[in-house]
BAFI-3210 file (N, C-alpha, C; in Angstrom, 3 decimals, decimal comma, padded with zeros to 6 digits):
// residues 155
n [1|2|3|4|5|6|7|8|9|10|11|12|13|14|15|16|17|18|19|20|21|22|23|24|25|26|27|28|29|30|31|32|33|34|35|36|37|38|39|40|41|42|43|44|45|46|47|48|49|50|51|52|53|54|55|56|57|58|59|60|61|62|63|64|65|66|67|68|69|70|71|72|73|74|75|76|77|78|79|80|81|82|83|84|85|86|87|88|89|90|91|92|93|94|95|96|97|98|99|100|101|102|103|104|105|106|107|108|109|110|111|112|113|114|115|116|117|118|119|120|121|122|123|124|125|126|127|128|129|130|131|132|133|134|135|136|137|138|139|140|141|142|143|144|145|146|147|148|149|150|151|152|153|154|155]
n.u [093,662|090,997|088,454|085,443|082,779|079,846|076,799|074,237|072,220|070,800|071,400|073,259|074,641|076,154|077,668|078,636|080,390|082,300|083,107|084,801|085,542|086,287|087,599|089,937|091,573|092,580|095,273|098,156|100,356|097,062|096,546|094,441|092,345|088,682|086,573|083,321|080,765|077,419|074,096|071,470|070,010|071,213|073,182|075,852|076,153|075,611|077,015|079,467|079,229|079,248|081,767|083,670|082,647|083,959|086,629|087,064|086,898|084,274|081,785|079,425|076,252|076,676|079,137|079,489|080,697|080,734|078,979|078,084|077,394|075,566|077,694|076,959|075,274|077,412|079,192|081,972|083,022|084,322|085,621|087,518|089,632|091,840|094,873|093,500|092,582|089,220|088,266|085,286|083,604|081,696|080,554|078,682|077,165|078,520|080,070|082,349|085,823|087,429|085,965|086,515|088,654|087,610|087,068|089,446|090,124|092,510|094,403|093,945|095,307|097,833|098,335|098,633|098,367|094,986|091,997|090,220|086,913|085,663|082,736|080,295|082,463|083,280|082,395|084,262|087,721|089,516|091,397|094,161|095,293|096,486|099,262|100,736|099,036|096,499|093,724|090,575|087,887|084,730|081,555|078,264|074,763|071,523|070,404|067,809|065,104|063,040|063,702|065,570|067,943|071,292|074,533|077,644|080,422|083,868|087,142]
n.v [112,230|110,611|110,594|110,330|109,165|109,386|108,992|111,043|110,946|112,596|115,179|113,946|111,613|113,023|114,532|112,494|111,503|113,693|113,889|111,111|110,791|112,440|114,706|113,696|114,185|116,711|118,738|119,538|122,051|123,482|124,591|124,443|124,354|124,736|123,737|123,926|123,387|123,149|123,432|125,863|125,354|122,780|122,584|123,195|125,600|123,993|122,040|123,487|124,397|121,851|121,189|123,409|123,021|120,258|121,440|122,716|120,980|120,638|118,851|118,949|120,926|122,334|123,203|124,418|127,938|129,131|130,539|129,636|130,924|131,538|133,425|134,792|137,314|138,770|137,913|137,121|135,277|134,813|132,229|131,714|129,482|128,981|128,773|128,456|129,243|129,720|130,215|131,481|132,090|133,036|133,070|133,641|135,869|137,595|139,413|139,424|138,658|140,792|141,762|140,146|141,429|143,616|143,071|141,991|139,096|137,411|138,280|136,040|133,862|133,997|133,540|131,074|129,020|127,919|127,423|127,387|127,971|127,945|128,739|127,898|128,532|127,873|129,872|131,327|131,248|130,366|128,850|127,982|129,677|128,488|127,563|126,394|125,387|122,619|121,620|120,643|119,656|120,258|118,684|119,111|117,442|117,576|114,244|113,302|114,935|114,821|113,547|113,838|112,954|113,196|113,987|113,396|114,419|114,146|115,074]
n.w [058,014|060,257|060,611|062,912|064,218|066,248|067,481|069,075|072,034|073,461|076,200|078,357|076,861|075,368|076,849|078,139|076,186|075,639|078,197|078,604|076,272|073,799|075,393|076,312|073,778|073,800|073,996|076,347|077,967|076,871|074,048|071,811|069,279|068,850|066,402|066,149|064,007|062,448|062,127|063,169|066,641|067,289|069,080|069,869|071,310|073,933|073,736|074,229|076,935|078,705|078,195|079,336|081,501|082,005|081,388|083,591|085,817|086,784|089,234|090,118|090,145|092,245|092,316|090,324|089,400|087,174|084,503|081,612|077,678|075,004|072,936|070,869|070,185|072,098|070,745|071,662|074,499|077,818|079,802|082,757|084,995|087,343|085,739|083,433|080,517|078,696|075,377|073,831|070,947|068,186|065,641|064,050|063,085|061,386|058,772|057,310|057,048|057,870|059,785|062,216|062,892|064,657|067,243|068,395|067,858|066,569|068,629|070,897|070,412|070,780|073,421|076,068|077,724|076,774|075,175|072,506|071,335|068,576|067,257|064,143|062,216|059,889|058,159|057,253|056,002|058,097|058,904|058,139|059,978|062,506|063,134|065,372|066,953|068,073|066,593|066,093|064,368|064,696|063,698|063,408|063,568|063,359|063,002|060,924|059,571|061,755|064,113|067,246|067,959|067,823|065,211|065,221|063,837|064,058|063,681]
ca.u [093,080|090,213|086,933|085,163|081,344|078,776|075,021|074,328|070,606|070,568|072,584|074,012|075,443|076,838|078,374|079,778|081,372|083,209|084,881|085,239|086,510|086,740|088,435|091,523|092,035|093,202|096,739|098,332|099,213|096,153|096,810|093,319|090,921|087,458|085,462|081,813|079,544|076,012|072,755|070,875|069,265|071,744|073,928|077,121|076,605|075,171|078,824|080,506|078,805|079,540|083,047|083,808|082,514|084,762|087,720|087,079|086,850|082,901|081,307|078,032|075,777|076,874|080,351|079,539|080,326|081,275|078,055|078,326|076,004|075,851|077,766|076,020|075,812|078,372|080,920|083,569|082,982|085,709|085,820|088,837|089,539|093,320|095,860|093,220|091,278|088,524|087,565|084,527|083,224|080,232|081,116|077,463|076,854|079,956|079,699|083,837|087,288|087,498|085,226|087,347|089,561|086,669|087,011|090,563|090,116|093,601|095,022|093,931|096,218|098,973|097,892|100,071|097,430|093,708|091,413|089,495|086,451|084,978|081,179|080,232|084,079|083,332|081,728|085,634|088,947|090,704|092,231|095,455|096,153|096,977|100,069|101,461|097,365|095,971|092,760|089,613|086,885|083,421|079,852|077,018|073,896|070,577|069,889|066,904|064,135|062,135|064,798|066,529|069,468|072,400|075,158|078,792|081,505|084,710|088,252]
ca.v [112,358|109,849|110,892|109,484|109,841|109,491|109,846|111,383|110,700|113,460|115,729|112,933|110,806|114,212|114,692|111,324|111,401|114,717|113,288|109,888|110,284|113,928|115,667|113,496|114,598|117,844|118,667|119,783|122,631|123,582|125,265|123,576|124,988|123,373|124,289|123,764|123,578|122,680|124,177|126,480|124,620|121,703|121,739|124,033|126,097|123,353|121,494|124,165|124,482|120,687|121,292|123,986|122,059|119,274|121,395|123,239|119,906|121,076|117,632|119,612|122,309|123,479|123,939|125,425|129,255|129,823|130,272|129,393|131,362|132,058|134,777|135,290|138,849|139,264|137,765|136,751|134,885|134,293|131,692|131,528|129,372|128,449|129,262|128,005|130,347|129,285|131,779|131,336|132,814|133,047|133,997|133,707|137,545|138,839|139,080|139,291|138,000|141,824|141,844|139,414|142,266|144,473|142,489|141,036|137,782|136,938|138,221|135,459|132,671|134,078|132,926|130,004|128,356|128,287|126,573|128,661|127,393|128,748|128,192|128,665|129,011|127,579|131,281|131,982|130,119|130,512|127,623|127,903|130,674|128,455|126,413|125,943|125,052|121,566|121,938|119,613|119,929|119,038|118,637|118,596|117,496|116,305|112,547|113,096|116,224|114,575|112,914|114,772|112,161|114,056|113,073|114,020|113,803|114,833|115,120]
ca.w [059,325|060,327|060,939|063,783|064,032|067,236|067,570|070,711|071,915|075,095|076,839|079,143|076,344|074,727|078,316|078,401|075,167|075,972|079,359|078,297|074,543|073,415|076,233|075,750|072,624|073,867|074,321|077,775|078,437|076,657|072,777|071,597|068,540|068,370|064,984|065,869|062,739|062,535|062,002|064,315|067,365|067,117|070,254|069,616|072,993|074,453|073,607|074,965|078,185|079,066|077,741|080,023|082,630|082,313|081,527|084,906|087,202|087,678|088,344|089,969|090,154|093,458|092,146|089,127|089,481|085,708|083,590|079,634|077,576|073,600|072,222|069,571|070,251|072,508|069,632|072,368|075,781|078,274|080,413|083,591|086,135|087,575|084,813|082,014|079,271|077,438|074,788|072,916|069,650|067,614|064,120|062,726|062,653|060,918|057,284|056,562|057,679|058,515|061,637|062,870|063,589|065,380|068,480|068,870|067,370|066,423|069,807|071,714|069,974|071,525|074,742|075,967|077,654|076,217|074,699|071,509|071,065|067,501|066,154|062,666|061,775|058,622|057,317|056,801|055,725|059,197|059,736|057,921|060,678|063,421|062,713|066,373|068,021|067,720|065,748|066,342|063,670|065,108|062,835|064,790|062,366|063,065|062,113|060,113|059,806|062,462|065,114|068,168|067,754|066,881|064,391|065,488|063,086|064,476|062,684]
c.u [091,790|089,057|086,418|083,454|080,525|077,589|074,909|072,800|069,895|072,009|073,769|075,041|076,521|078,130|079,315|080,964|082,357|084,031|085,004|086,289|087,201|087,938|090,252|092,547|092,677|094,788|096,513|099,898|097,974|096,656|095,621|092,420|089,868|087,126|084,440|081,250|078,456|074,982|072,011|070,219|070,327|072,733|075,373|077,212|076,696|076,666|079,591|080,601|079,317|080,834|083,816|083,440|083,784|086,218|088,209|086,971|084,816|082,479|079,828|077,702|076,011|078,268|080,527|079,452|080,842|079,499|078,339|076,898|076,421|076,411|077,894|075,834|076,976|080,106|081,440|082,623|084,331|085,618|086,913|088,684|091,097|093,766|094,786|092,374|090,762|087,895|086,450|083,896|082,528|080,528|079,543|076,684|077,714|080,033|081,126|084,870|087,192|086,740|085,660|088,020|088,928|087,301|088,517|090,857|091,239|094,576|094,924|094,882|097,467|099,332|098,434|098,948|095,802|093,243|090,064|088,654|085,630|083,645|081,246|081,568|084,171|083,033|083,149|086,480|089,689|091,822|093,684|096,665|096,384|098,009|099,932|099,630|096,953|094,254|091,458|088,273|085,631|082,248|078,993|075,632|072,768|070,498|069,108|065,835|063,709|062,680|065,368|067,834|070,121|073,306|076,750|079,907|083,006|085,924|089,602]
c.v [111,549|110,901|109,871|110,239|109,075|110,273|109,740|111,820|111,789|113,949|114,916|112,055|112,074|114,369|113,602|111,501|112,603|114,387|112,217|110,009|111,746|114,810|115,236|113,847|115,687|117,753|119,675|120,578|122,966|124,237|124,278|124,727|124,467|124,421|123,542|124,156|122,965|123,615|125,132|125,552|123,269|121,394|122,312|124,536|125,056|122,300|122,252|124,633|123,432|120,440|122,166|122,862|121,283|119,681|122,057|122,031|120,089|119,319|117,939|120,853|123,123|124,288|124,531|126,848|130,028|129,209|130,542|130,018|131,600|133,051|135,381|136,603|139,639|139,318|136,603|136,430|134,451|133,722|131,478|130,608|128,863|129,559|128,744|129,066|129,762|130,370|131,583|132,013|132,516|133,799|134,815|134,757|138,034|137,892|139,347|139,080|139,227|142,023|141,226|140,564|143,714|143,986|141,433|139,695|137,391|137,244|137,156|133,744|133,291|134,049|131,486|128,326|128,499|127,403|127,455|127,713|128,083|128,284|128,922|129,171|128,611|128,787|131,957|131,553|130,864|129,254|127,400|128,930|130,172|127,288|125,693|125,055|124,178|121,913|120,342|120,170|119,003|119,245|118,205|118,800|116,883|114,840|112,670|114,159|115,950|114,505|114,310|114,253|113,321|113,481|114,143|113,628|115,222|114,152|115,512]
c.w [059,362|061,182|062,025|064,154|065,399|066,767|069,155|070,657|073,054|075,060|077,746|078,119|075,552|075,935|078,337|077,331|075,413|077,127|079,281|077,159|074,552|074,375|076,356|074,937|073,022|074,434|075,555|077,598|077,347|075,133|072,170|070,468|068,018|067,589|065,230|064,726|063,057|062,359|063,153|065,236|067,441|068,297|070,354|071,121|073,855|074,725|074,333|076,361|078,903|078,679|078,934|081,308|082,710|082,130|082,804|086,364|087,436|087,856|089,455|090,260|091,033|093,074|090,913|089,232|088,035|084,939|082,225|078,872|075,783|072,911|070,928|069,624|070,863|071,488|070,672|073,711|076,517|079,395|081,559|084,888|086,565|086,306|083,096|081,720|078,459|076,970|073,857|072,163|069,018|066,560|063,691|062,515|061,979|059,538|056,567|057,583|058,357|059,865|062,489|063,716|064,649|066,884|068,798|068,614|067,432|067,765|071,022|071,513|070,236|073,324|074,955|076,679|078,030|075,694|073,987|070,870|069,643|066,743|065,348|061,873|059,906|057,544|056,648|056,825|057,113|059,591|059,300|059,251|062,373|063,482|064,118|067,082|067,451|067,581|065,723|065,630|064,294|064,069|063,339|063,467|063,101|062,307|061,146|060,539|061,334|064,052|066,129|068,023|066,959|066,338|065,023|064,984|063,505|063,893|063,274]
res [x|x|x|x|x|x|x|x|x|x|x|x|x|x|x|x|x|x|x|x|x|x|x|x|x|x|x|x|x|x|x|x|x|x|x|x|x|x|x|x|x|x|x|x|x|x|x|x|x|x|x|x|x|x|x|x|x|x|x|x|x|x|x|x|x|x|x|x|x|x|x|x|x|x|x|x|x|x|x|x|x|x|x|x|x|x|x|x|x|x|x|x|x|x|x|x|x|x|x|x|x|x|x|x|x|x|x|x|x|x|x|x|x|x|x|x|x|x|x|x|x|x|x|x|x|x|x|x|x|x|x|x|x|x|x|x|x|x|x|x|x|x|x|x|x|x|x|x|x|x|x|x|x|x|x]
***
């Protein structure tokens, strides 16, 4: 599988690259699992906010009536609009595969069409558990201590 890497200098070029390049990538109807990784502060929600967007048609603020927010405590966010589900997840509180099963985790891959967006997925070997769902590894890194440039290596 080829690696393909972007530095993204702002939210706008982050934006572009998601409905220009990225959003293609997804299959139709929808069976999609992004793996966000990266560091705290680095752009994970911030991805998934401008993701949502573009898989909802939003293209402004007036027609935006779906707000994207971290669920980092909540765990689980659920996104709807038409026939599409975006479900998003926030591992980086849950200290075993087992908490997974607190909150329904594995029930939502039987959803026909979705799009499961997972941060911090790396805290736990999941990925063998979705044969049939096309799988998009992202790495979201700072450039360098100092830099806002972000580094985006996607797989």
């Amino acid at each position: 599988m080829s690696e393909d890497i972007k530095l993204i200098n702002s939210v706008k070029d982050l934006n572009f690259w998601i409905s220009k390049e990225f959003i293609n990538t997804l299959s139709n109807p929808k069976k999609d699992v992004i793996l966000l990784n990266g560091p705290l502060g680095v752009g994970k929600t911030q991805f998934t906010s401008l993701l949502v967007d573009q898989l909802f048609n939003v293209d402004n603020l007036k027609e935006k009536n779906i707000t994207t927010s971290s669920p980092t405590f909540s765990l689980h966010n659920i996104y709807k609009k038409n026939k599409l589900t975006v479900h998003h997840f926030d591992l980086y509180r849950l200290n075993s595969e087992k908490d997974l099963e607190s909150f329904n985790f594995w029930d939502v891959f039987k959803e026909d069409n979705a799009c499961i967006i997972i941060e911090w997925s790396k805290k736990f070997d999941i990925l063998n558990f979705f044969p049939e769902w096309r799988v998009h590894n992202i790495e979201m890194s700072f450039k360098d201590e100092t830099s806002i440039v972000r580094e985006i290596k996607y797989t």
